[in-house]
C-alpha positions as CSV (number, residue, x, y, z in Angstrom):
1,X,-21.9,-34.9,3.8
2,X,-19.3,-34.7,6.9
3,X,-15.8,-34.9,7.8
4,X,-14.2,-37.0,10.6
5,X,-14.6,-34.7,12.2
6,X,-18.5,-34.8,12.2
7,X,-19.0,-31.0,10.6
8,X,-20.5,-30.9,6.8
9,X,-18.3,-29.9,4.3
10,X,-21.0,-27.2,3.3
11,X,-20.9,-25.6,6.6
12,X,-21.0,-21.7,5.8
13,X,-17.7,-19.9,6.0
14,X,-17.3,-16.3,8.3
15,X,-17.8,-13.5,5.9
16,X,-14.7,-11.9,6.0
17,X,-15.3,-9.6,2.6
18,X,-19.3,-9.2,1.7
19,X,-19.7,-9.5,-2.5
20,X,-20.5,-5.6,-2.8
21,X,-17.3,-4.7,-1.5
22,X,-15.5,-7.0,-3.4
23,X,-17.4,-5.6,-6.5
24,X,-16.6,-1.9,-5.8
25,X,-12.6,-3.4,-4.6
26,X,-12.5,-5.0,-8.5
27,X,-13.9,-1.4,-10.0
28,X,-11.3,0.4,-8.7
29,X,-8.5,-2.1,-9.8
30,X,-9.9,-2.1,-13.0
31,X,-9.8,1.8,-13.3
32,X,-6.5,1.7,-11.8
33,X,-5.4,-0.6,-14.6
34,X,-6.8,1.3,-17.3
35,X,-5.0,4.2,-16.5
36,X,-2.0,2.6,-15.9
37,X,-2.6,1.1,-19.6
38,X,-3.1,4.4,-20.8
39,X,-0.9,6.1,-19.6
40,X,2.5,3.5,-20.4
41,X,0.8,3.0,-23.4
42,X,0.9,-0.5,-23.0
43,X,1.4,-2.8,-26.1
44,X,-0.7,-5.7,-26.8
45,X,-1.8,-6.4,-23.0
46,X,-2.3,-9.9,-22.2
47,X,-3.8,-10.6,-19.1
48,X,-2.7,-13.8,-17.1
49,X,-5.0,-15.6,-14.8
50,X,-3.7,-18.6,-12.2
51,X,-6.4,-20.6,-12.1
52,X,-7.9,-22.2,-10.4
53,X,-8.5,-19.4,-7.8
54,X,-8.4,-16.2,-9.5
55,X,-11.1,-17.2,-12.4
56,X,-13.9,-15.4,-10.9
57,X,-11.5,-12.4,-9.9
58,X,-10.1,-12.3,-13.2
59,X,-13.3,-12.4,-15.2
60,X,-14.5,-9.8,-13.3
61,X,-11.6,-7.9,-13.7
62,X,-10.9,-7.8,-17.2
63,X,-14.9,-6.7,-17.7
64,X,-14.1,-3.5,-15.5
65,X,-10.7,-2.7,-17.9
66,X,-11.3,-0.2,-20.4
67,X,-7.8,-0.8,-22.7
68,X,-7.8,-3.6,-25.5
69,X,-6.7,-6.9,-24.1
70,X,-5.9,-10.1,-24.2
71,X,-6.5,-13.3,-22.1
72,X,-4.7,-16.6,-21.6
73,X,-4.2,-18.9,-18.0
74,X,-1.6,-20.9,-15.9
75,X,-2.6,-23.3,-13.8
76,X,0.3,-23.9,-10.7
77,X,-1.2,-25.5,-7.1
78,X,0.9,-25.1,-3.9
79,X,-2.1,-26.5,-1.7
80,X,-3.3,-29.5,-1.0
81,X,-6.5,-28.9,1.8
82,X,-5.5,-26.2,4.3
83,X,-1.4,-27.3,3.4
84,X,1.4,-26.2,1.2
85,X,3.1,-28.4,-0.4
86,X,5.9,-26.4,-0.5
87,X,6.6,-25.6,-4.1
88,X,4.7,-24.9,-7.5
89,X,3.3,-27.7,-9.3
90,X,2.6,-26.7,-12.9
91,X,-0.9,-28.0,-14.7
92,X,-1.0,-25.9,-17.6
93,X,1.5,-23.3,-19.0
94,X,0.6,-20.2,-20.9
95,X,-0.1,-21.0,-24.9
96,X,0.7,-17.1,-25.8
97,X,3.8,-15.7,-27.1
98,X,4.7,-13.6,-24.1
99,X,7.5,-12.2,-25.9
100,X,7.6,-8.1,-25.8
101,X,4.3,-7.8,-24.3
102,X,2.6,-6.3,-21.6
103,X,1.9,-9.2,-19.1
104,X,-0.5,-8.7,-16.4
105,X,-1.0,-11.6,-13.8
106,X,-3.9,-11.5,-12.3
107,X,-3.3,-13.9,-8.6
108,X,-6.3,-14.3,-6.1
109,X,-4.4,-14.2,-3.2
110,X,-0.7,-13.8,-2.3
111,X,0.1,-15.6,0.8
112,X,4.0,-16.5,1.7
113,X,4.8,-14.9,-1.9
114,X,7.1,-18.1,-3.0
115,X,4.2,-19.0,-5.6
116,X,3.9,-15.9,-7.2
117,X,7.9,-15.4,-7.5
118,X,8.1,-19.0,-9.0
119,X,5.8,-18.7,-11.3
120,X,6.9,-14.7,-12.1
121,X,10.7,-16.1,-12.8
122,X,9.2,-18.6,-15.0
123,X,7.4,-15.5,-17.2
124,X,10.7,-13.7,-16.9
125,X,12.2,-16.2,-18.7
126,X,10.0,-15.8,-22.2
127,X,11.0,-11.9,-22.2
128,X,7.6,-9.9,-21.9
129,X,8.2,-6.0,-22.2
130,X,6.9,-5.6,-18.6
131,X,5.2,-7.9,-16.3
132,X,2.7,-6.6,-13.3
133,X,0.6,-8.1,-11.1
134,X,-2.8,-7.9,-9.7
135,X,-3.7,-9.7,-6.9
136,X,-7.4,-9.6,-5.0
137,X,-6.1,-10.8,-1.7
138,X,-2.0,-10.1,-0.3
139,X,-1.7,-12.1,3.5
140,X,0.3,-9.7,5.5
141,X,2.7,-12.4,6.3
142,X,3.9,-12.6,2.6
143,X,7.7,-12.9,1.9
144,X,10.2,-9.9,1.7
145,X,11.3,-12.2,-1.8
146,X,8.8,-10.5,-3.7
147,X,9.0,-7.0,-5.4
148,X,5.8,-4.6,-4.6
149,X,2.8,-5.8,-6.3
150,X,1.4,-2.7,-8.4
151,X,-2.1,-3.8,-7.6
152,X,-4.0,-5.0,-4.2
153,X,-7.8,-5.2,-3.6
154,X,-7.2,-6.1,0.3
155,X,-4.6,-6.8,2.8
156,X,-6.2,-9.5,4.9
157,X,-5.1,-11.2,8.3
158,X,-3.7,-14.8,8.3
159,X,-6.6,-16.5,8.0
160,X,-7.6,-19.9,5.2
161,X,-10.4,-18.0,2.5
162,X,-12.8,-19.5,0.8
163,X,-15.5,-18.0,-1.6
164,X,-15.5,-16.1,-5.0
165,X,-13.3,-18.3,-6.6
166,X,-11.1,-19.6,-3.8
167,X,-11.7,-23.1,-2.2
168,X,-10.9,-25.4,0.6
169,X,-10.6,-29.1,-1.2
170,X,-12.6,-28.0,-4.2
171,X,-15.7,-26.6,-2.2
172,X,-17.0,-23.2,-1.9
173,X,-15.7,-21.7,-5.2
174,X,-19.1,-20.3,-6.2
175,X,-19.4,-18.4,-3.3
176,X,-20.5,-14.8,-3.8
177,X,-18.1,-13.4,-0.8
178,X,-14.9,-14.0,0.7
179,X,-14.9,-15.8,4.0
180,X,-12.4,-17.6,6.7
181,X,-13.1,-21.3,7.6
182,X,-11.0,-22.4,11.1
């Protein structure tokens, strides 16, 4: 299958992040989390994914979390190919009462940081007790909008990722690593 361009749409992406770093990056999160749970005693921990990119990351994730927890999803886009579309476009909302708990939100990548404030606002706005955030991937060109994020597996160059969940026009999700396409 090609492009207009003439290349196939399978062509192999650069690794930028081989799986068995990723795997050891996602450990150590989890461990990080854990204690963190442990030690803020965290009440009834639900753990947020934004799909579509972070479901890998986030099943992964919650598997290497040693603290009772809970799992629901949002679905928001802000890309359409390589482009943003320059705002959040809600699929699906969270069905749990977010009220008084512990909310983690688990992101694959934070780029410019306007997704991840929209959709943390939005979360504000139901009252959770605290509300953290995981991300795999932060872009070093993110926004000075958002707050620290508690938890970062890699700061990564500008560059469009594919791989381990991520995807360029619906392609390359099931990719074991993390690579750059141009």
């Amino acid at each position: 299958m090609s492009n207009a361009q003439g290349k196939s749409r399978f062509d192999q992406p650069s690794i930028l992040l081989p799986a068995a770093q990723i795997r050891g990056a996602v450990a150590e999160l989890g461990k990080q989390i854990t204690h963190y749970a442990f030690e803020h005693k965290l009440q009834d921990l639900l753990v947020l994914g934004v799909l579509r990119g972070a479901f890998i990351f986030m099943a992964d994730l919650v598997r290497e979390i040693n603290y009772p927890l809970s799992v629901d999803f949002v679905i928001v886009e802000s890309y359409q190919g390589k482009m943003s579309s320059g705002g959040v476009l809600w699929g699906y909302r969270p069905q749990s009462d977010l009220e008084g708990r512990d909310v983690l939100l688990v992101e694959d990548i934070v780029e410019t940081g306007r997704t991840l404030h929209d959709v943390c606002a939005y979360l504000r706005t139901f009252s959770p007790r605290s509300l953290e955030v995981c991300t795999l991937l932060h872009k070093r060109i993110s926004s000075s909008i958002l707050r620290p994020i508690r938890w970062v597996g890699f700061d990564i160059e500008d560059k469009f990722v594919v791989g381990y969940g991520m995807d360029l026009d619906g392609q390359y999700r099931h990719l074991p690593y993390i690579g750059w396409v141009k």
